[in-house]
N, C-alpha and C positions, 0 to 999 in steps of 0.2 A: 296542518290539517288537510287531508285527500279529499277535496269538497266531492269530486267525482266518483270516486270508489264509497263516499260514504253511502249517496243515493244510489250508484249500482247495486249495494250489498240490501242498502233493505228492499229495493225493487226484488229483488231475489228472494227475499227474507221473506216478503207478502206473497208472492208468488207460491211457494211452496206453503203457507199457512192455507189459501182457499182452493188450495189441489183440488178436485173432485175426492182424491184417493182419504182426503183431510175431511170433506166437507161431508158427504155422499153419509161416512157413517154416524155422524151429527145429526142429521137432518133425517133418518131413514133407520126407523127401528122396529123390530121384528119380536113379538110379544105371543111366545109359545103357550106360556100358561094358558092366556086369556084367547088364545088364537087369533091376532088382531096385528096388523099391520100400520104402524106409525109413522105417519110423515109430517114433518113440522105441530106435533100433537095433536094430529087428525086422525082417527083412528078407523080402519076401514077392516069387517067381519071377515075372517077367513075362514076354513074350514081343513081338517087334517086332509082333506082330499082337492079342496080345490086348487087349478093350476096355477101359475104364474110364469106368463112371456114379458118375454123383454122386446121392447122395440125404442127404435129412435137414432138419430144424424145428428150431425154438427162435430164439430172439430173436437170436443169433450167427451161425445159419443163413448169411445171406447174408454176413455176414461171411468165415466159414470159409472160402464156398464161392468166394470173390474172392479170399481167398489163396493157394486149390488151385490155381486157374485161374493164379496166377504162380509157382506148383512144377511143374505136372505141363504147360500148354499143351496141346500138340494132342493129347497123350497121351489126354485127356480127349471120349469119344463124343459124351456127352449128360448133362444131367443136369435137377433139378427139386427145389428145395427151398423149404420155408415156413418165411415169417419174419412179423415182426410189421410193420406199415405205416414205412415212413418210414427205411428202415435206413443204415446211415451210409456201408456201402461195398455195392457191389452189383455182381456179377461183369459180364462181357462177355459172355457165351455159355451157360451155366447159365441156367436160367428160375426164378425167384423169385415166387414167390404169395406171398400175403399171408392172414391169418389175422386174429383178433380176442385181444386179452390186455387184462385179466386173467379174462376169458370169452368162451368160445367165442360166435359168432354161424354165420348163415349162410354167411359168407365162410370162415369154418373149415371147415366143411361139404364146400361146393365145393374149397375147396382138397386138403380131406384125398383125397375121389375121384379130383379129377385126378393127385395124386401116387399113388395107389393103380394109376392105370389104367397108366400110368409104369410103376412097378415090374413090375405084371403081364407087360409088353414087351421086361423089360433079357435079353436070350438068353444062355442057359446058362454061356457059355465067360467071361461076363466077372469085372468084379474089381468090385465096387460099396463103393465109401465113404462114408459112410452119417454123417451129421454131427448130434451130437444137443447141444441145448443148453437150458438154464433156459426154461421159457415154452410146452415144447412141449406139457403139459396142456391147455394153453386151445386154442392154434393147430393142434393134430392132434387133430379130434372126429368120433367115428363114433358116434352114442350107440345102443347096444345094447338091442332086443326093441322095446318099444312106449314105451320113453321117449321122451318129445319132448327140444326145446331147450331151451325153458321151464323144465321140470321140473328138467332136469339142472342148470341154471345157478342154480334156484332150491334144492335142495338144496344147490350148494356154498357160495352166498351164506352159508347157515344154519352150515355148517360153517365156514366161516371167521371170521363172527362171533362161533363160539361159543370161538374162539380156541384150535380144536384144532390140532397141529402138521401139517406138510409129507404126514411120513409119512401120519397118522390119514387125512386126507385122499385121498392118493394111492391109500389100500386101498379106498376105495368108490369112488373114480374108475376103477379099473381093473374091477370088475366090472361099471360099469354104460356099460364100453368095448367095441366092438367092433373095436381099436386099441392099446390098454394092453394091460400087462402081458404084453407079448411075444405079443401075440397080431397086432402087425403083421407079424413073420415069415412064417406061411403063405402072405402073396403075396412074401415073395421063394424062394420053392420051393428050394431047397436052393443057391443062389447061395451063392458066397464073398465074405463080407463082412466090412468093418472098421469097425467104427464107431470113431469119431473123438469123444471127449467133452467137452464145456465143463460143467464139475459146478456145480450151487446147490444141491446138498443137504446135510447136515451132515457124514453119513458116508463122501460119496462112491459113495454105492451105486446100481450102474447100474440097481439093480430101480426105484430111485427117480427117477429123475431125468428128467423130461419122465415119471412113470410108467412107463419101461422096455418103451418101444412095441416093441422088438427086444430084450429080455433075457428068455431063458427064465427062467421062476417059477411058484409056485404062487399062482393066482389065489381068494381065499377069502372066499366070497359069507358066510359064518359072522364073518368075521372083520370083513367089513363091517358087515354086523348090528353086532356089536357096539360098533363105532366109533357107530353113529346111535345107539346108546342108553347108550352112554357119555355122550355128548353133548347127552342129553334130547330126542332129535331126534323117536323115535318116535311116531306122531299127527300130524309137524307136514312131514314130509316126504313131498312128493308121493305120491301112492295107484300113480303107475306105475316109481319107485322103489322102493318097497318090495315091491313085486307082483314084480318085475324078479329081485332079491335074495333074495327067499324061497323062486324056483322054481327058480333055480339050483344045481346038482348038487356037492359038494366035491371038488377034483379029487383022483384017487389020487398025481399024482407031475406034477413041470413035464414040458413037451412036451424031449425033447434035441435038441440042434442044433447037429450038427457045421459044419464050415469057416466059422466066427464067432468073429471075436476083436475086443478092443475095449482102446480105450487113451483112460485118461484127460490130457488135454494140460494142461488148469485144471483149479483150483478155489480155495475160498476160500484153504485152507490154504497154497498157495502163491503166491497171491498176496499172503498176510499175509507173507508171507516175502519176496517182492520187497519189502515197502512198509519192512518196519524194515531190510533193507540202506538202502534209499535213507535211510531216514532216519538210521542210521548214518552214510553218506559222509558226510551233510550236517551234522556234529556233536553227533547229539542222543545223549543214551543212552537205550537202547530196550529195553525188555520185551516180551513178546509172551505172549497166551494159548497154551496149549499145544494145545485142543482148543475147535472151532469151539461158539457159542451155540447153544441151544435150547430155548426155554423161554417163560414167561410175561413181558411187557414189565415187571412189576413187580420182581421177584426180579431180573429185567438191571441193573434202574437200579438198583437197589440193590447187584449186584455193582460196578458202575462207580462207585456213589459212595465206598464204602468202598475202592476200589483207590485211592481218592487220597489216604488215610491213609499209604501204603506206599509212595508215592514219593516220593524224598530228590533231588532234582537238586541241583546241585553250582551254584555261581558261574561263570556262564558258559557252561553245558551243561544247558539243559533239560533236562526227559525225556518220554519219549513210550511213553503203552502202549497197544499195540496188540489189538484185537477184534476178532474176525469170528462168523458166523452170520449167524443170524434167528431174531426173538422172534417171538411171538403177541400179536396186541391182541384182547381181548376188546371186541366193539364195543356202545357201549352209546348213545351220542350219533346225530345224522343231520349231523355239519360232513362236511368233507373234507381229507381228511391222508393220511398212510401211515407205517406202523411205525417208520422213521428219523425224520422230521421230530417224531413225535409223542415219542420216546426222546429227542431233541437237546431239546423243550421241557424235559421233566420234569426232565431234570439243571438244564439251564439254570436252570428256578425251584430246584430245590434250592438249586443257587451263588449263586442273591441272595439267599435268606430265610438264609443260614450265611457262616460266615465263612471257607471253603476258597474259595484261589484255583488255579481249573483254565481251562482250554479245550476244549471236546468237540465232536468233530463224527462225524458217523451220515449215511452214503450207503449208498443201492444202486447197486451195480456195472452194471446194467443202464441205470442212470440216469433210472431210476423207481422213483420210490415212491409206490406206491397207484396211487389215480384219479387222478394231477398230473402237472406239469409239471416238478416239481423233483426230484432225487435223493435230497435231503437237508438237512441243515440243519449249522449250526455256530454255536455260542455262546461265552460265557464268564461267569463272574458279572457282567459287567454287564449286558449282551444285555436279559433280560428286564424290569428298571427303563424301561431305557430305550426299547423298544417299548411299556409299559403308560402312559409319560406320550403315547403317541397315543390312548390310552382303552380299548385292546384290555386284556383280564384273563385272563391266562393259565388261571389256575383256571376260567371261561368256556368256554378255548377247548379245553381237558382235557378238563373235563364234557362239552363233546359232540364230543368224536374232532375236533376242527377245527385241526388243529396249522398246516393250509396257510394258512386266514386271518389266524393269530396273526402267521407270518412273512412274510404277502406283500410285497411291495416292499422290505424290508430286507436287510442286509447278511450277515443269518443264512442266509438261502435260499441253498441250493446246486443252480444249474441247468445242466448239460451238454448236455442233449439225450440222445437216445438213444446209446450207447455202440458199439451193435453187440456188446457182450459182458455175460455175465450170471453170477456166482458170487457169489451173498450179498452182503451187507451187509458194508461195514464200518465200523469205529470206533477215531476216535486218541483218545486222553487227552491232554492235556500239563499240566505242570505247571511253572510255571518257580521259584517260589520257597514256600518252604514258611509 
């Protein structure tokens, strides 16, 4: 038995089940008779003349907006969404800009304007669906007061390597946005809109997600604050950051905003759920976490190693338990890797220095992870033995965040390409014999 190939193929197998290009026309239906426009059996009034624009980012963006385009057709006026470069399906008629991930660039910039200018134009009467998905932080940037690029991109650099979570992050991102935290609303002036949601956050929360460029909130320059020096940041982040942050006012209350509904289509949670049916049909017995990861990459690996104390597979019936989230790596090396590849190392050395026999593999649904090319990784105890008789030394590639060079060219590397869709990380176990 291919312990490895077995969880690569249904990793792939899940992947292509909650495509956008899969999901989009499940979740999103178009009721001529009655003139009525259905999403998750919410039914909103149309009219044979009223319009419909497309707007919305994130790494799914063009995805989404390719499968609108075979729900809705001519229904559809105009639209204008940012994605990240190179995306795997990309509409007929919808206009698709490109952005910069896992940091914003100039490309974000211009992009984020011209979708702004967009918005400013969609006339009153219409219906606008509004598509928001994982990634939209980086590729929707309007950076706020006298912050430059620089600045901003080098404050989150600092924030991410100090291995603070999504959230922590997301709260100094939105004040130092002129974009976040629902502060993209004021250019769609009281327009009726649906945003449409592909979730990678833990809790699902639309404050969070792409930072909640359309979800009214309170945006809390205090609370930022505190994130930078939680995080020992202060002194070391930019003088027009914290200038930015200090002069801003606490708001009394989020801005309200009627004719705005929004509906989550994905996320990790259910997609952990499509993934142990399939693996059910396919005879395994299958656990599942109950509640998405978030944490530090040490405390993960160490939950996943001990969960393989607690699985009993039977003769003949594997078992397979399922993870989902995203951990934090505190970055301390200059390699290159990303949070999966480097979590697939760590087990993996674990299961050759001990005497548990598991298989583990660790992707992004996005089909990146970090700065690479790969998704993920998949091992087993033998995996790392047998990569270190090429000379490579895991402990090496550990000590400096280099998880991509440990597995270049081998059988561990999990490469898809870009997915066109983005909801966390996930992680199979298996164990076949105890």
């Amino acid at each position: 038995m291919d312990r490895k190939k077995i969880l690569r193929n249904h990793l792939i197998s899940v992947l292509e089940m909650v495509n956008p290009m899969q999901l989009i026309p499940k979740a999103v239906k178009l009721d001529i008779e009655n003139w009525k426009l259905i999403v998750n059996k919410t039914s909103t009034s149309l009219s044979s003349s009223r319009p419909i624009y497309i707007t919305g980012t994130g790494k799914a963006a063009a995805s989404m907006a390719a499968a609108l385009e075979k729900v809705l057709g001519n229904r559809i006026k105009d639209g204008v969404v940012i994605s990240s470069p190179n995306p795997l399906h990309t509409p007929t008629d919808i206009r698709v800009l490109t952005g910069s991930h896992p940091y914003p660039d100039k490309s974000s910039i211009e992009a984020t304007n011209q979708l702004i200018r967009f918005i400013d134009q969609i006339p009153q009467d219409a219906l606008v669906l509004n598509l928001i998905s994982g990634g939209t932080s980086s590729l929707l940037c309007r950076p706020s007061g006298d912050i430059t690029l620089e600045d901003l991109n080098q404050t989150f650099r600092m924030l991410i390597a100090s291995g603070a979570p999504i959230d922590r992050i997301n709260t100094v991102r939105k004040v130092c946005s002129e974009v976040k935290g629902g502060k993209l609303l004021q250019h769609y002036r009281g327009l009726d809109i649906i945003d449409l949601i592909i979730s990678d956050v833990p809790d699902d929360n639309p404050a969070d997600i792409g930072s909640g460029p359309t979800t009214s909130q309170m945006v809390s320059p205090k609370a930022a604050q505190s994130v930078i020096e939680e995080y020992n940041l202060t002194g070391k982040v930019p003088e027009t950051v914290l200038r930015h942050i200090e002069a801003q006012k606490e708001p009394d209350h989020p801005p309200i905003r009627d004719g705005h509904r929004q509906f989550t289509l994905s996320s990790a949670r259910k997609v952990s759920e499509q993934a142990a049916k399939l693996f059910e049909e396919n005879g395994f017995a299958v656990s599942r976490e109950s509640e998405p990861w978030s944490g530090p990459i040490t405390d993960f690996e160490q939950m996943i190693f001990d969960k393989i104390d607690f699985m009993n597979p039977i003769k003949d019936r594997p078992q397979i338990h399922i993870f989902y989230g995203e951990c934090t790596v505190e970055i301390e090396g200059d390699g290159k890797g990303g949070r999966n590849q480097e979590l697939a190392l760590r087990i993996g050395n674990r299961l050759a220095e001990g005497s548990k026999k598991a298989a583990f593999l660790s992707a992004g649904t996005d089909g990146i992870d970090g700065p690479t090319d790969a998704a993920g990784a998949v091992v087993d105890e033998e995996s790392i033995p047998a990569i270190e008789k090429s000379g490579r030394l895991a402990a090496d590639h550990l000590n400096q965040n280099d998880s991509y060079h440990f597995f270049e060219g081998t059988d561990c590397h999990i490469i898809t390409g870009p997915t066109g869709n983005n909801v966390m990380d996930l992680q199979f176990l298996m164990r076949t014999e105890v």
